[in-house]
RODO-2510 file (C-alpha; in nm, 4 decimals, decimal comma):
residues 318
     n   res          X          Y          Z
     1     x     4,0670    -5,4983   -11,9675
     2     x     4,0046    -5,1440   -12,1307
     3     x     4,2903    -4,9680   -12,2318
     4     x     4,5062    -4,6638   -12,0207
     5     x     4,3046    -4,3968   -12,2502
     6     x     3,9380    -4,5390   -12,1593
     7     x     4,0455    -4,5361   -11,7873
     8     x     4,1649    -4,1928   -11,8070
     9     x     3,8301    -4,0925   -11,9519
    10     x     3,6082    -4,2413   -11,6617
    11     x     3,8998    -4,0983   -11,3982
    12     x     3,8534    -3,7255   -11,5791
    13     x     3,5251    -3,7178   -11,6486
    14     x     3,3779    -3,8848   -11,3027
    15     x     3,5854    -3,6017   -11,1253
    16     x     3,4714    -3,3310   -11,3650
    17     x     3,1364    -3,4491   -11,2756
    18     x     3,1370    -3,4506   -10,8852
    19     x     3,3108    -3,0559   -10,8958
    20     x     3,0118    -2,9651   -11,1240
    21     x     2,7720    -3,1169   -10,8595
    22     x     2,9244    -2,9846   -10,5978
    23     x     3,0098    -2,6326   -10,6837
    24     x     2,6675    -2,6229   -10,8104
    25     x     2,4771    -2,7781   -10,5829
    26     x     2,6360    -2,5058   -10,3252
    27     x     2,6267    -2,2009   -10,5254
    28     x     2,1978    -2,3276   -10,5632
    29     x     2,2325    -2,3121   -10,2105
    30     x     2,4047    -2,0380   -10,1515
    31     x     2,2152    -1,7955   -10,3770
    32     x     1,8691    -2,0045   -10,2033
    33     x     1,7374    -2,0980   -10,5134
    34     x     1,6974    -2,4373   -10,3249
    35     x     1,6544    -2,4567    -9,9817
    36     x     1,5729    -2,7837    -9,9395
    37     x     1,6813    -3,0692   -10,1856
    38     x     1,3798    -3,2350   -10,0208
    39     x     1,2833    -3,5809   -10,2950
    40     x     1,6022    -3,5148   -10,4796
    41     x     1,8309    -3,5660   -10,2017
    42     x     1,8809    -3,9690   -10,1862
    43     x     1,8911    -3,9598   -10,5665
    44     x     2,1705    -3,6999   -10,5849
    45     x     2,3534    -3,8809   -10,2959
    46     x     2,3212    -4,1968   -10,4747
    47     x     2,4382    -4,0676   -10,8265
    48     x     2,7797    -3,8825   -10,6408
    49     x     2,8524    -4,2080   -10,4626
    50     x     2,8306    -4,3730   -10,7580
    51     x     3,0801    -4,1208   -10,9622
    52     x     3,2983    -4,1675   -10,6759
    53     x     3,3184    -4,5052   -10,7217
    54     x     3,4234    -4,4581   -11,0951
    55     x     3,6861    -4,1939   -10,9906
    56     x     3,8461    -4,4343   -10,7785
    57     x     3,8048    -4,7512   -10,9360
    58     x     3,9454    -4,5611   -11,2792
    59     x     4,2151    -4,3867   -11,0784
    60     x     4,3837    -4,7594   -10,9412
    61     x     4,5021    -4,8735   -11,3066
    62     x     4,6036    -4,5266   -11,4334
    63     x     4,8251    -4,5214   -11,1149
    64     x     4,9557    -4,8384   -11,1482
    65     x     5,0582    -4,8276   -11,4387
    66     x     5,1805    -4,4734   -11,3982
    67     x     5,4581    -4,6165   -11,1465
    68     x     5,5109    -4,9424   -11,3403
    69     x     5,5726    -4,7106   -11,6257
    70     x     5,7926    -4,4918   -11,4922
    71     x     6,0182    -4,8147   -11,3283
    72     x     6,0257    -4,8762   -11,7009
    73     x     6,0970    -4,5565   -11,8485
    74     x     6,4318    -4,5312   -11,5778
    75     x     6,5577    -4,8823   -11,6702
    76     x     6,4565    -5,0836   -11,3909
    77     x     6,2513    -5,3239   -11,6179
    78     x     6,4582    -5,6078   -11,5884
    79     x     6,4474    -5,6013   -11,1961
    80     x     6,3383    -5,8647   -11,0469
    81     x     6,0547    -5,7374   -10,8115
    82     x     5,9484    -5,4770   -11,1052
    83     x     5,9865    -5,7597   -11,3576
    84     x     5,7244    -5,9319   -11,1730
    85     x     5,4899    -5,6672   -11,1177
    86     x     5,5167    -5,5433   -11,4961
    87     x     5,4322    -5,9146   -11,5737
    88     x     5,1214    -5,9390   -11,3510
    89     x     5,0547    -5,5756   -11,3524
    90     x     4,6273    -5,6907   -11,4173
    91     x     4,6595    -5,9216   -11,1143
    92     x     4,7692    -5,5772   -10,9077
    93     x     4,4810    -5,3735   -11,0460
    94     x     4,2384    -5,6741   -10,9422
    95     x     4,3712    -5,7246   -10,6442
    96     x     4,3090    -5,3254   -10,5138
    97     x     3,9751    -5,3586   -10,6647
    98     x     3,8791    -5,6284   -10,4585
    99     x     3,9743    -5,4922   -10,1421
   100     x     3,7248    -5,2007   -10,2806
   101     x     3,4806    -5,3645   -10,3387
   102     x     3,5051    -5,5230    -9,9851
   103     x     3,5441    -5,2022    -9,7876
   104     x     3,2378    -5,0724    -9,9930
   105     x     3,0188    -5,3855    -9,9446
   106     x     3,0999    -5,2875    -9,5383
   107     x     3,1129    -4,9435    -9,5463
   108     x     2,7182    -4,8738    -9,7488
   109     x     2,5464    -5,0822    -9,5147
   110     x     2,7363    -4,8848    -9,2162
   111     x     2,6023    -4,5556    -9,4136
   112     x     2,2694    -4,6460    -9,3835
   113     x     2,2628    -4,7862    -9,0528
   114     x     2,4168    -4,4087    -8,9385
   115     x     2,1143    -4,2763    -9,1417
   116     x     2,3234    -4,1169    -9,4076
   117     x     2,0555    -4,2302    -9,6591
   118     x     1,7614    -4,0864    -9,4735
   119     x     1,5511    -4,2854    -9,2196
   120     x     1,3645    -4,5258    -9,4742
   121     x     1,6582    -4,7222    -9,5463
   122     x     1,7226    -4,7599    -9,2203
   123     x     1,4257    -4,8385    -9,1235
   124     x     1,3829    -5,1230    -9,3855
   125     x     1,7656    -5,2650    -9,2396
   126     x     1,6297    -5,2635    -8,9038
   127     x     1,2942    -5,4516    -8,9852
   128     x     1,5196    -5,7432    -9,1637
   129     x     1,7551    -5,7610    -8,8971
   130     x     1,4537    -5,7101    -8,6035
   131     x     1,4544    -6,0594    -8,3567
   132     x     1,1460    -6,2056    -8,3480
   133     x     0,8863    -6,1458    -8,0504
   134     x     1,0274    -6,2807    -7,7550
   135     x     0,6328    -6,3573    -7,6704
   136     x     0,2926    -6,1265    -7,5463
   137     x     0,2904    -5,8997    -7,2164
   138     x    -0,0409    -5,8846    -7,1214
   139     x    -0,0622    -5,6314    -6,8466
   140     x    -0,3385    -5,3367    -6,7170
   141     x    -0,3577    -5,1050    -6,4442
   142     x    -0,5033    -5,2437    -6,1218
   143     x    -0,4576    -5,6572    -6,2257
   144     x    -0,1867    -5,7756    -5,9996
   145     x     0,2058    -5,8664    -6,0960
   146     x     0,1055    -6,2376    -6,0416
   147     x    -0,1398    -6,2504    -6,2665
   148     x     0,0364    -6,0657    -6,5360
   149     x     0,3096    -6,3191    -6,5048
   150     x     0,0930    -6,5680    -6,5224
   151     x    -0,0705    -6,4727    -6,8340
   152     x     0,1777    -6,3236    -7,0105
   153     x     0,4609    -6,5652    -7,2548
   154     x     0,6922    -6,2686    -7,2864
   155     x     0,9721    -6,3668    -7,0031
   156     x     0,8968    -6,1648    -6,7015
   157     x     1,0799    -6,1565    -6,3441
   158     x     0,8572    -5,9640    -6,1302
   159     x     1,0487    -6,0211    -5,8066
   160     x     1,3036    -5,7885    -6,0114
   161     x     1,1840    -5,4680    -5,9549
   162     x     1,3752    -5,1022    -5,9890
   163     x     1,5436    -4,9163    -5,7452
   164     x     1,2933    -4,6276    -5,5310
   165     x     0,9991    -4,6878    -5,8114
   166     x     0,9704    -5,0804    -5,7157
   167     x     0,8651    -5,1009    -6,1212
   168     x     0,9190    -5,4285    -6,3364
   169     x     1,0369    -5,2895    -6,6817
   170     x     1,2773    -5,4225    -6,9792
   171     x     1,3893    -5,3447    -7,3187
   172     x     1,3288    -5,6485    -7,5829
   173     x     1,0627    -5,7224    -7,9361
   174     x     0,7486    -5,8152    -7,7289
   175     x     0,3848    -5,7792    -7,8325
   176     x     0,1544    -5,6208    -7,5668
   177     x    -0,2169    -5,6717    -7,4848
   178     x    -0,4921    -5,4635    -7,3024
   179     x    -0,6498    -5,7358    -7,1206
   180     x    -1,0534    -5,6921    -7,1511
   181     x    -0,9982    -5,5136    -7,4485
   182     x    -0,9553    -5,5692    -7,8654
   183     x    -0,6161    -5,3856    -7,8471
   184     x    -0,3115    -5,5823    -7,9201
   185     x     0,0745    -5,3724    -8,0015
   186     x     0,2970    -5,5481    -8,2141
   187     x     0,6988    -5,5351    -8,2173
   188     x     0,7122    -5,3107    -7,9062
   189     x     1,0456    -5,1916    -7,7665
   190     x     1,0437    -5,1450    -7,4074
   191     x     0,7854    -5,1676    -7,0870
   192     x     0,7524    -4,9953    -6,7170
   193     x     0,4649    -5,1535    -6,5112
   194     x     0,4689    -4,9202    -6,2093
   195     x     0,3139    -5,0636    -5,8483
   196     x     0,0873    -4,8824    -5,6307
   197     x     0,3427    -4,6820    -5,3426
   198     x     0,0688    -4,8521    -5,0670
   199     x     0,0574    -5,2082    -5,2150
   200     x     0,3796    -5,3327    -5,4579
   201     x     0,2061    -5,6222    -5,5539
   202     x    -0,0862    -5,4515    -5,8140
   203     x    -0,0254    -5,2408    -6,1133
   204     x    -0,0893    -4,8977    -6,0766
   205     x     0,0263    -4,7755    -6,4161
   206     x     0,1655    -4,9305    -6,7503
   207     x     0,4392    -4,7303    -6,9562
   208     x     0,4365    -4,9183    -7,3536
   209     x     0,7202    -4,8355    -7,6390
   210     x     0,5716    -4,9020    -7,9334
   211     x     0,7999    -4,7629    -8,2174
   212     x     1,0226    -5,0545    -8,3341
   213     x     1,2237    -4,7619    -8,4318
   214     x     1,2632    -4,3567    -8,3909
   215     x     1,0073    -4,1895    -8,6972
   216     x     0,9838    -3,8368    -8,8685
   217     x     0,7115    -3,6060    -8,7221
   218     x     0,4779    -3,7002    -8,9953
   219     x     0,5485    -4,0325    -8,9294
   220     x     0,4540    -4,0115    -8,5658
   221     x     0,2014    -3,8309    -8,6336
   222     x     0,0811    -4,0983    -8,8967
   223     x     0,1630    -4,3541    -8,6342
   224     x    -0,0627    -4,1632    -8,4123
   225     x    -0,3701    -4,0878    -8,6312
   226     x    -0,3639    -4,4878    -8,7048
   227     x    -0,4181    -4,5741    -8,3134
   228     x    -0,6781    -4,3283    -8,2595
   229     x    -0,8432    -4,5197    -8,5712
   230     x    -0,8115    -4,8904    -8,4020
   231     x    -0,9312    -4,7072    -8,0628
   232     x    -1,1980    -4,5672    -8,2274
   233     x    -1,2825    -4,9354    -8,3854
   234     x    -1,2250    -5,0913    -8,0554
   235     x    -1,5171    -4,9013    -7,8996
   236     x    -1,2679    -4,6386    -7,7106
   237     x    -1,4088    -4,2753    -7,5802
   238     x    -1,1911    -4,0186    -7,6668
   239     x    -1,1583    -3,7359    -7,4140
   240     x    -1,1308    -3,3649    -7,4049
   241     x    -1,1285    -3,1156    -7,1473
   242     x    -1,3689    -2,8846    -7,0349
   243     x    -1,2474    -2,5661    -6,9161
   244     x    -1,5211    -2,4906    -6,7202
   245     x    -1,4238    -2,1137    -6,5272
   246     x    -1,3545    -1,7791    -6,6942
   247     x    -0,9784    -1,8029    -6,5519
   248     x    -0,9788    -2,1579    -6,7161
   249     x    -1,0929    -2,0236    -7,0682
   250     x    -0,8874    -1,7013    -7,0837
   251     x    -0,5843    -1,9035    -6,9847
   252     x    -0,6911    -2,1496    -7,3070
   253     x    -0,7265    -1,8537    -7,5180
   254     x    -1,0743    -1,8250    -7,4805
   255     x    -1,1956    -2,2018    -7,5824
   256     x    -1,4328    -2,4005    -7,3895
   257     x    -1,2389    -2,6862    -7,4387
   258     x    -0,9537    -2,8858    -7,5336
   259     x    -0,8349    -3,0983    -7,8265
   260     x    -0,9567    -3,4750    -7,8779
   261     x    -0,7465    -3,7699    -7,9488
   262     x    -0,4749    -3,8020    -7,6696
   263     x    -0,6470    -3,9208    -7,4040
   264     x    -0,9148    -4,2479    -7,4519
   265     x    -1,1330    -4,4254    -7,1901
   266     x    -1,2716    -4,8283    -7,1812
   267     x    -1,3628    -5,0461    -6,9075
   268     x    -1,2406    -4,7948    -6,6711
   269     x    -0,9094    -4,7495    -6,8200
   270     x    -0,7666    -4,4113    -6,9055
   271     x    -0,4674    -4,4759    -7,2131
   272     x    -0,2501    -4,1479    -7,3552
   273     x    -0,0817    -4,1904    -7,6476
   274     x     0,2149    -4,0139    -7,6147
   275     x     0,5476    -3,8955    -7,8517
   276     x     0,9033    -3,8079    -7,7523
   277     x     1,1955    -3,6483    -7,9269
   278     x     1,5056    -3,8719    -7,8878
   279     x     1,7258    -3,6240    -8,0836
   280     x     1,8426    -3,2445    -8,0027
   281     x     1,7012    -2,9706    -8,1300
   282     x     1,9588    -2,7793    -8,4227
   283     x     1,9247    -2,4035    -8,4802
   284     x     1,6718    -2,2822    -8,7223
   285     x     1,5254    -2,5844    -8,7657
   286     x     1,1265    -2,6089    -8,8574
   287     x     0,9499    -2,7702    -8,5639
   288     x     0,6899    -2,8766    -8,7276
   289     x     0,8960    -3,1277    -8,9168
   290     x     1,2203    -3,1796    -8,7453
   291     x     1,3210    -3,4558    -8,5148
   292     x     1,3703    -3,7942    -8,4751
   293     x     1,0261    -3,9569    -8,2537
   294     x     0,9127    -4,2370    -8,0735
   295     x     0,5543    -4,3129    -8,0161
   296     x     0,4490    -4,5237    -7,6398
   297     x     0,1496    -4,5226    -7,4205
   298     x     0,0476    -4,5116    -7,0628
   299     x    -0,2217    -4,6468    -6,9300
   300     x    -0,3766    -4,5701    -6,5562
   301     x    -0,7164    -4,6613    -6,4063
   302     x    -0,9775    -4,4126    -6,3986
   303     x    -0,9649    -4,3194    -6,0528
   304     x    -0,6250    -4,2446    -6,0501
   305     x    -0,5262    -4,0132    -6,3411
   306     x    -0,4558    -3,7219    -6,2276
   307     x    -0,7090    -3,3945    -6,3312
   308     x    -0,9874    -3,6720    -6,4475
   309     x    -1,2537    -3,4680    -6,3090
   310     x    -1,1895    -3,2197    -6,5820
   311     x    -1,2611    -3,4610    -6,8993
   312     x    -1,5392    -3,5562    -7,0484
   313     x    -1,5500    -3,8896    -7,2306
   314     x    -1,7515    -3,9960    -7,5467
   315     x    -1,7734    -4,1580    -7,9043
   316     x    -1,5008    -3,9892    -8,1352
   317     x    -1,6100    -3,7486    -8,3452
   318     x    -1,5750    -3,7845    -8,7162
***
């Protein structure tokens, strides 16, 4: 084991280091040379945890044998219980280490499950840790419950059904098929079949979580630029709306019509993809980048979305 003088060099310098960061890192701030640490923030996280764990893996010999010293220095060396401990004094400084080393082999993975690390990390822990599907829903708007039980494997009790909507939903890792359709969801989160109010046994709409896990913005929005892609593929219609009257355009700002990509149309049924914040907004935040999201869909048959009459439906366009 390194002597007292190399430990007292690591315990010094490590702290010496962390002030420098730190007073530096907020007087950067402060003066707004950097705003944003942006790439450099896991990397300067990582490299202050890491001279924390110096400082206080250098600090447990100096101490102990600061105190074993100072038994010595007043005469109690011959002591039994000090004796002892000046004899084993190595099996001391282990010892504290490996508790350490235990609370920090629980404590990191807690950091990054709280997100301290960003979301990537996270993400990466959840993904190892995710339980495999528990099978496929296969479900569309107007098939009935039966028949959705019948050809789904995920585990469904349809005779289960929500209080005033009458709905069959659950949270678990499913996969989800569009029956009469290419498009199959893997590792969704959660599902809401809604009946129709005149006749509880047929779907009326389908409600789909499909982030494993909440996303940036740009990741949604990534997340959402790849579906409109396999839509596309799958021989989807994207649809806009046409705003049609004067009062319609000069409430749009003067535009004819409305952005492609939400809404899609095949075999009669209408799909949104759709994103929600899960998080609460801060103060002077940037919208355009804060946030923690979740993509789903809903899907509805044709003759029942509501304001269909003002979309028009074709081939994407590139």
């Amino acid at each position: 084991m390194p002597g007292t003088r190399t430990f007292a060099i690591f315990c010094a310098g490590s702290f010496g280091a962390l002030l420098i960061i730190g007073w530096g890192g907020s007087m950067l701030q402060g003066s707004g040379a950097i705003r944003d640490a942006g790439a450099f923030k896991i990397p300067i996280l990582v490299l202050m945890i890491a001279l924390l764990a110096v400082f206080a893996f250098s600090a447990i010999p100096l101490m102990v044998k600061a105190v074993l010293g100072f038994q010595r220095t007043i005469g109690n060396e011959n002591v039994p219980a000090v004796k002892a401990a000046l004899k084993n004094e190595h099996v001391f400084i282990w010892a504290i280490w490996g508790l350490m080393l235990a609370g920090t082999a629980v404590a990191i993975p807690g950091a990054i499950l709280s997100g301290a690390f960003g979301d990537k990390p996270k993400q990466a822990i959840d993904a190892a840790l995710m339980a495999p599907s528990q099978g496929i829903l296969v479900a569309r708007p107007g098939m009935t419950f039966a028949d959705m039980a019948r050809q789904s494997t995920l585990k469904l009790d349809i005779n289960m059904r929500a209080p005033i909507t009458s709905a069959v939903g659950g949270g678990a890792v499913f996969d989800f098929h569009i029956p009469g359709t290419g498009m199959y969801f893997r590792e969704c989160r959660y599902y809401f079949v809604s009946p129709y109010t005149h006749d509880a046994g047929r779907i009326e709409a389908v409600n789909i979580g499909l982030s494993p896990h909440t996303v940036s913005r740009a990741e949604v929005e990534t997340a959402n630029a790849e579906l409109r892609s396999r839509l596309a593929a799958d021989g989807w219609l994207a649809g806009h709306e046409e705003y049609r009257t004067e009062e319609d355009q000069t409430l749009h700002g003067g535009l004819t019509r409305g952005p492609e990509g939400r809404t899609w149309l095949k075999n009669d049924i209408v799909l949104d993809i759709e994103n929600r914040r899960i998080d609460d907004a801060v103060p002077g935040e940037d919208e355009k980048t804060a946030g923690k999201w979740i993509q789903f869909i809903d899907l509805w048959a044709r003759n029942d979305y509501a304001g269909i009459e003002r979309f028009v439906f074709a081939s994407p366009r590139k």
